[in-house]
C-alpha positions in Angstrom: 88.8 49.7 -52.3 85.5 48.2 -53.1 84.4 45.1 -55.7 81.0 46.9 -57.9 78.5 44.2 -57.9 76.5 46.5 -59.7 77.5 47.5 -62.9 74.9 45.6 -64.8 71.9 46.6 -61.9 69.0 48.0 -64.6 67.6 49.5 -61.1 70.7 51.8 -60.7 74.0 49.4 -60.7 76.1 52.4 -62.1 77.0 56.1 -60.6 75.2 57.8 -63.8 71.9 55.5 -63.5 71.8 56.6 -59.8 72.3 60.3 -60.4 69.5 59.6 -63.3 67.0 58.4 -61.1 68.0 60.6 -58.6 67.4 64.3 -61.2 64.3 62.6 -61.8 63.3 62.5 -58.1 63.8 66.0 -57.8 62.4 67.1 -60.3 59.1 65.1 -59.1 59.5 66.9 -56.2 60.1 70.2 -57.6 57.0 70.0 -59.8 54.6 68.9 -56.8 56.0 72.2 -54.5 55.4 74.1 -57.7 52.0 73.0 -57.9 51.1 73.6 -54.1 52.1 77.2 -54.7 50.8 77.5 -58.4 47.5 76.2 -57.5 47.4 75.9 -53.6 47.6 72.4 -53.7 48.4 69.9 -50.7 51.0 67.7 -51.8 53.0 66.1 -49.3 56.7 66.9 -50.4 58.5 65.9 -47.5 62.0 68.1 -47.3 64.1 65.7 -45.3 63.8 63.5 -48.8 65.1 66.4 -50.5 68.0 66.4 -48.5 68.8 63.3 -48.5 68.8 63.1 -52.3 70.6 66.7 -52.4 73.5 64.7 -49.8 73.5 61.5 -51.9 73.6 63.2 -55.2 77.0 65.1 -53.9 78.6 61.7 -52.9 78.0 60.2 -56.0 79.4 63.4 -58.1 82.8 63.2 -56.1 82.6 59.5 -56.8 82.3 59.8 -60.6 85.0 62.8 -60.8 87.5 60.7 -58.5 86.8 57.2 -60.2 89.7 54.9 -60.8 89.5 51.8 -62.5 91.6 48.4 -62.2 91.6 44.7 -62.3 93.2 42.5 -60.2 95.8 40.4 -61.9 97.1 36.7 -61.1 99.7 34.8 -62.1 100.2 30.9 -63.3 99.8 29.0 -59.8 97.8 31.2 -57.8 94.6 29.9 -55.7 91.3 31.2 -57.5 88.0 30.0 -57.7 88.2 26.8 -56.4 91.1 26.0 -58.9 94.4 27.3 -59.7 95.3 29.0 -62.4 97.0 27.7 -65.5 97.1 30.2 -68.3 96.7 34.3 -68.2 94.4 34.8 -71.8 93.9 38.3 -73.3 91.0 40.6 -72.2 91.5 39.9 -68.4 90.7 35.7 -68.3 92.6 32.8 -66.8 92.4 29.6 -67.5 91.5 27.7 -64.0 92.5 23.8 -63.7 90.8 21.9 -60.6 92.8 20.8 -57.5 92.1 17.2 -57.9 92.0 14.4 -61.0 89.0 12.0 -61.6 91.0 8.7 -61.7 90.0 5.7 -62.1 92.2 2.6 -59.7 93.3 -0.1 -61.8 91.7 -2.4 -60.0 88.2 -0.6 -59.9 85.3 -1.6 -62.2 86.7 -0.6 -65.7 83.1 0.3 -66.3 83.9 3.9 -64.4 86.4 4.7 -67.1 84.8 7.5 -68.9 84.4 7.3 -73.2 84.4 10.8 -75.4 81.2 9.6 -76.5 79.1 6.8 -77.2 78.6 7.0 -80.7 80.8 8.8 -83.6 79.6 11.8 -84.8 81.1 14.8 -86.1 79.8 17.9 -83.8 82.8 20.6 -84.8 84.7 21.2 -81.5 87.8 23.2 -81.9 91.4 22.9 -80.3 92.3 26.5 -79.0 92.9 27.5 -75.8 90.0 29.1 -74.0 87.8 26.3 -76.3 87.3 24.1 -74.0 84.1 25.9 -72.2 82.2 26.2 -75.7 83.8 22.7 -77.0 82.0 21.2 -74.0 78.7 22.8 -74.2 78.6 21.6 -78.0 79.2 18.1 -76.8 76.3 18.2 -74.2 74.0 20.3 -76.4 74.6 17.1 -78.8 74.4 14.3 -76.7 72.3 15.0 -73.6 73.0 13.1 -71.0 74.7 10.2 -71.0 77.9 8.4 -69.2 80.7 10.3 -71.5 83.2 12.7 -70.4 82.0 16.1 -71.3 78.8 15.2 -69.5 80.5 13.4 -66.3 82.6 16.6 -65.8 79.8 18.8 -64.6 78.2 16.1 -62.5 81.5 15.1 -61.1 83.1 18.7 -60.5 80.2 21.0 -60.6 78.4 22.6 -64.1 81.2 25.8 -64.1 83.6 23.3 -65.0 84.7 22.0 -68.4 86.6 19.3 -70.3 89.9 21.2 -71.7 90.5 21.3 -75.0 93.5 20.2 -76.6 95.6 22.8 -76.7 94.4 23.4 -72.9 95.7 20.5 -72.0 98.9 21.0 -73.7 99.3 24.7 -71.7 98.6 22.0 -68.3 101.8 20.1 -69.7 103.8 23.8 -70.1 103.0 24.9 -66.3 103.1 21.0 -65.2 106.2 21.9 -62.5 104.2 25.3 -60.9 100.8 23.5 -61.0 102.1 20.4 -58.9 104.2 22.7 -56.7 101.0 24.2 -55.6 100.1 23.1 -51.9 97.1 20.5 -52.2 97.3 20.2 -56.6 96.8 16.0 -57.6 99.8 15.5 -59.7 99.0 14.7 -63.2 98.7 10.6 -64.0 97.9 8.5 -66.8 96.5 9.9 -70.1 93.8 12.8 -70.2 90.3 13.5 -72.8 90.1 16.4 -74.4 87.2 17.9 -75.3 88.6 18.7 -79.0 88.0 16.2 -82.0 90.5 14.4 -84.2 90.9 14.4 -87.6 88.5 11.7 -88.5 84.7 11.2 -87.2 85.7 7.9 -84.8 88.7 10.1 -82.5 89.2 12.6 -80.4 92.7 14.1 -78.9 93.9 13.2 -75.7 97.4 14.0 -73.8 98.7 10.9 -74.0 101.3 11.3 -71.4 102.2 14.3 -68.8 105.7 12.6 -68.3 106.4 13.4 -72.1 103.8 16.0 -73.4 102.5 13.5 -76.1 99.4 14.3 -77.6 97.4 12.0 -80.0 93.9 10.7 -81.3 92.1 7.9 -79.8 88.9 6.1 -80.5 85.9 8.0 -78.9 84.2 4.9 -77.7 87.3 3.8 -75.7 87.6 4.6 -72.3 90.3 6.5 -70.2 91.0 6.4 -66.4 91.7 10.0 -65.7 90.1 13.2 -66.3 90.8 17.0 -65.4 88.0 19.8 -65.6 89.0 23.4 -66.2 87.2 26.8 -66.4 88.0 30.1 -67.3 87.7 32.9 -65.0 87.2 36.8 -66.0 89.0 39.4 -63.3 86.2 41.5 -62.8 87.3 45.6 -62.4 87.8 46.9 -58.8 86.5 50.6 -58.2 88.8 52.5 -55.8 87.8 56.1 -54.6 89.1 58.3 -53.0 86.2 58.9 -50.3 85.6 55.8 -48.2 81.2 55.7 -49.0 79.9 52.0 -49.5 78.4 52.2 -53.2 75.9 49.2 -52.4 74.8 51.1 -49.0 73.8 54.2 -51.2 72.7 52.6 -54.1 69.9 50.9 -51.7 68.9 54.1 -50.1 68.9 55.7 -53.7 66.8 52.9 -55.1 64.1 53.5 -51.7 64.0 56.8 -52.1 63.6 56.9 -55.9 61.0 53.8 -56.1 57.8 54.8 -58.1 59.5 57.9 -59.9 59.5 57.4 -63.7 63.3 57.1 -64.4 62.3 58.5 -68.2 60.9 61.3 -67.4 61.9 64.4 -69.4 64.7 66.2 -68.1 63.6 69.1 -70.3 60.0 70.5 -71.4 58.6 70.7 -68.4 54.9 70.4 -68.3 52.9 71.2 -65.3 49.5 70.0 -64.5 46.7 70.2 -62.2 45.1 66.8 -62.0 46.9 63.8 -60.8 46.4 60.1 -60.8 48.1 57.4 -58.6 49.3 54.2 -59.0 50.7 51.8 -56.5 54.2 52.1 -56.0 56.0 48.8 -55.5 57.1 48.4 -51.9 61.2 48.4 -51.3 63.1 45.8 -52.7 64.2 43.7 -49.4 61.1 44.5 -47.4 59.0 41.3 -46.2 55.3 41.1 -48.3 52.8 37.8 -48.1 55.1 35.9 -46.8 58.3 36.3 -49.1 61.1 39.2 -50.0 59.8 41.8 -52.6 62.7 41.3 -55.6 61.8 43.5 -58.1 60.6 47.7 -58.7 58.7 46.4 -61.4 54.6 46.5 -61.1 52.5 44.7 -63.6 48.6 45.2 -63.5 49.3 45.8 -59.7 51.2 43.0 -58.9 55.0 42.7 -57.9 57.4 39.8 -57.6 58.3 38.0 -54.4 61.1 35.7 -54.1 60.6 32.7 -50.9 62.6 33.3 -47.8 64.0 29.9 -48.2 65.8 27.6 -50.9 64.0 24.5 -52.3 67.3 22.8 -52.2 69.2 21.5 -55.7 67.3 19.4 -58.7 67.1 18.7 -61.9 65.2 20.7 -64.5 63.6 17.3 -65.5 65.0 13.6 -65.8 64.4 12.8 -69.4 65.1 15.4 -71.9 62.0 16.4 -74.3 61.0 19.4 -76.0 58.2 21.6 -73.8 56.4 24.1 -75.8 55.2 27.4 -74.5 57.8 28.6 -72.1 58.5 32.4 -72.3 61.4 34.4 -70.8 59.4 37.8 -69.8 58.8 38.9 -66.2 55.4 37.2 -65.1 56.0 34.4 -66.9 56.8 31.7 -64.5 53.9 31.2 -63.4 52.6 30.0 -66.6 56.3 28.4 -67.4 55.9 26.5 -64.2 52.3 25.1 -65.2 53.9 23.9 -69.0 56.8 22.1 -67.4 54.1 20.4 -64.3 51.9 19.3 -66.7 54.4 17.8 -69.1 54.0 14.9 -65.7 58.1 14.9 -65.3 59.2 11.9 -62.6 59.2 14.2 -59.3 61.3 16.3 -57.5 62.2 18.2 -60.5 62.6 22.1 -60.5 59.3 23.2 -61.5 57.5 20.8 -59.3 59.1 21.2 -56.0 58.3 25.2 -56.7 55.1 24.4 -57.0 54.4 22.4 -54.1 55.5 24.9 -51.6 52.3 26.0 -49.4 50.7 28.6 -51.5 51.7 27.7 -54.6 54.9 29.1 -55.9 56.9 29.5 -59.2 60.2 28.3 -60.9 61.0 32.2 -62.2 61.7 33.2 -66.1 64.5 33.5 -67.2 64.3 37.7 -66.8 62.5 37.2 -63.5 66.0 35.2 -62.2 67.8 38.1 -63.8 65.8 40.6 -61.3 66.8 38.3 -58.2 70.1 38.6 -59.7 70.4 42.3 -60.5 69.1 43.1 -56.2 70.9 40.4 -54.7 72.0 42.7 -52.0 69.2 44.3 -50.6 67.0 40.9 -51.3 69.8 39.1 -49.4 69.7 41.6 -46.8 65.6 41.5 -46.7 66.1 37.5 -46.2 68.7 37.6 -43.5 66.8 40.1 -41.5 63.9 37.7 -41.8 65.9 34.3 -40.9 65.9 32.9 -44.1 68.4 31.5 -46.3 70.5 33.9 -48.6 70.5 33.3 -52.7 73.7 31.5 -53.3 76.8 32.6 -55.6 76.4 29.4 -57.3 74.1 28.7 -60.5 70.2 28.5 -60.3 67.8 26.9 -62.4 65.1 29.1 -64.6 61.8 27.8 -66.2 62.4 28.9 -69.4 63.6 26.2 -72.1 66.5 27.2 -73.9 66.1 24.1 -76.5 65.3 20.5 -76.6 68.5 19.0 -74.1 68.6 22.7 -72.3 67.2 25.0 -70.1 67.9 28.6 -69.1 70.3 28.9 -65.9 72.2 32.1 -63.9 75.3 31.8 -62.5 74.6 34.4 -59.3 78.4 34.8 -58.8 79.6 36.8 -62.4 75.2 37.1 -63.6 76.2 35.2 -66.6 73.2 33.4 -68.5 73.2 30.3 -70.3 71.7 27.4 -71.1 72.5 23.7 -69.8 71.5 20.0 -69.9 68.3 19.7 -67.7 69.3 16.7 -66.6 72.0 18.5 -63.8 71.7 19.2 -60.8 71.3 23.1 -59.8 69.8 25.6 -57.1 66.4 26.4 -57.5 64.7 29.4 -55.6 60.6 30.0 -56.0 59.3 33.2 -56.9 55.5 34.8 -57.7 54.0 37.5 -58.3 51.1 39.3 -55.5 48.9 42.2 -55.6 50.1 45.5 -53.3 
């Protein structure tokens, strides 16, 4: 039974992209023998490539005839993803609540008590569950950042988490008994912020009590001792087959062995020719170049993207929140993201900057070129380890690309989700930048 981390790979995550790439190959290959015997040409066609292709192509083919699909299922009080969960949701998603409370003592400052926000505006949250995610990006996207709730949340428990909304909360109250039976679960205490508003532009809900499940509207500018964070969590599908191969172990070779063939080439209407031209082929993903891991197939104007060996530790995007013009999300872009955000003269270590201070000059990567690191994660983390460096993280990593005035473009390397967030948080950055071969 293996776990696909592929199925979204544009560079052959799936079994039919890989057989794709793989008929292409071939019939590259069939076209140069063709031409050496046509025309008595010299092209190298080595047959042990053939082979291989012929061998991996069969393995795939009794993958894709013998493919059976599930997802793993959970239950209310079962350990996952650093939470437990709370609520099974349609369409394969659980609701995760965290293991432990923010809560402030009585006799702490009362300062650390958190407000919904600091002002009262309407920003049209919503109550349902599995609203609490979007309800809390809405706050954020609003507010910036600030000492409030929604914001305190992801500094406190990390930026996957969320404020729960009030009907959220209300599904915490119906599972209270499993939840606090669950070895190393807070209990619940005192009364909880939602991340839903009231019926009037000065309150929000909050679970007044977990003792008797009362739920009512409080002033947003008062402050409340304890807070819970949730998330919600999709079961990815599991791929069993019935001959024990390792899909990421063959997709690798696949990719190698297939790297320069045009993967939209005509699989009919063959034309043959006698002249050829040659462009550089991008070396294998994973293999070490100038002084970092190659990270992407892609060549542009005879260049490819390198990703460094090692992290650059966590930052913020920038410390004061401000609208910087100019940055683009395309591959090759970083470079002049990275120059946009530098020169806006952010207080330092930020994102961008500590990129660019890395010997030789590197760059925060666009938001597609943190989508290539993402999509060959496995061989670049195997190109890293094999060179002592320090593998990309499953957590979430900062692009250079602005997503609007209080957010910026970040990936989540553990589901490839992206999305923007408040530059003001704290997140993995990783340098990238683009050589000649």
């Amino acid at each position: 039974m293996l776990v696909s981390k592929l199925t979204n790979c544009k560079e052959g995550g799936d079994i039919q992209n890989l057989l794709d790439r793989i008929d292409c190959k071939l019939s590259e290959l069939s076209y140069a023998m063709y031409n050496n015997v046509t025309f008595m040409l010299n092209i190298n066609v080595p047959s042990s490539e053939v082979t291989q292709l012929l061998t991996y192509r069969n393995i795939l083919i009794n993958k894709q005839i013998n493919l059976k699909l599930s997802t793993a299922v959970y239950k209310v009080g079962d350990l996952l993803d650093g939470g437990v969960v709370a609520g099974v949701l349609p369409n394969n998603e659980y609701l995760i609540v965290s293991l432990i409370n923010y809560f402030v003592d009585i006799l702490e400052p009362f300062e650390l008590k958190k407000r919904w926000s600091l002002t009262f505006d309407l920003i049209g949250t919503s109550v349902n569950v599995g609203d609490g995610v979007s309800n809390t990006d809405k706050i954020i996207k609003f507010y910036g950042k600030g000492d409030y709730a929604a914001y305190f949340i992801k500094e406190h428990f990390g930026t996957d988490w969320s404020l729960p909304s009030k009907d959220e909360l209300n599904q915490l109250q119906n599972v209270k008994s499993t939840l606090e039976a669950v070895s190393g679960f807070e209990p619940f205490m005192g009364s909880y912020w939602s991340s839903s508003e009231g019926d009037s532009i000065d309150a929000a809900w909050i679970h007044f009590s977990f003792n008797t499940g009362v739920q009512t509207q409080y002033n947003k500018t008062n402050r409340i001792q304890t807070l819970r964070a949730i998330k919600l969590y999709k079961s990815l599908p599991i791929y069993n087959y019935v001959k024990d191969y390792s899909i990421e172990d063959i997709t690798g070779k696949v990719i190698r062995l297939t790297t320069g063939c045009n993967s939209k080439c005509s699989k009919t209407s063959i034309v043959f020719t006698t002249t050829t031209t040659t462009t550089a082929a991008a070396p294998s993903i994973g293999t070490l170049l100038q002084g970092g891991i190659v990270a992407s197939s892609s060549v542009i104007e005879g260049q490819v993207m390198i990703v460094n060996i090692n992290e650059s530790g966590t930052h913020e995007w920038s410390s004061s929140i401000s609208f910087v013009a100019g940055t683009q999300e395309g591959l090759r872009e970083g470079k002049s993201n990275t120059d946009t955000i530098v020169a806006e003269g952010y207080p330092t270590p930020n994102a961008a900057s500590v990129c660019r201070s890395i010997s030789g000059s590197w760059d925060l990567p666009s938001k597609d070129e943190l989508n290539e690191l993402y999509v060959n994660l496995t061989l670049i983390n195997l190109g890293i380890s094999n060179n002592g460096g320090d593998s990309l993280a499953t957590g979430a990593y900062w692009s250079s690309t602005q997503y609007d005035y209080n957010l910026a473009w970040y990936q989540d390397f553990f589901i490839g989700d992206q999305d923007g967030t408040s530059k003001g948080f704290t997140t993995n950055v990783r340098a990238v930048k683009w050589v000649n071969i």
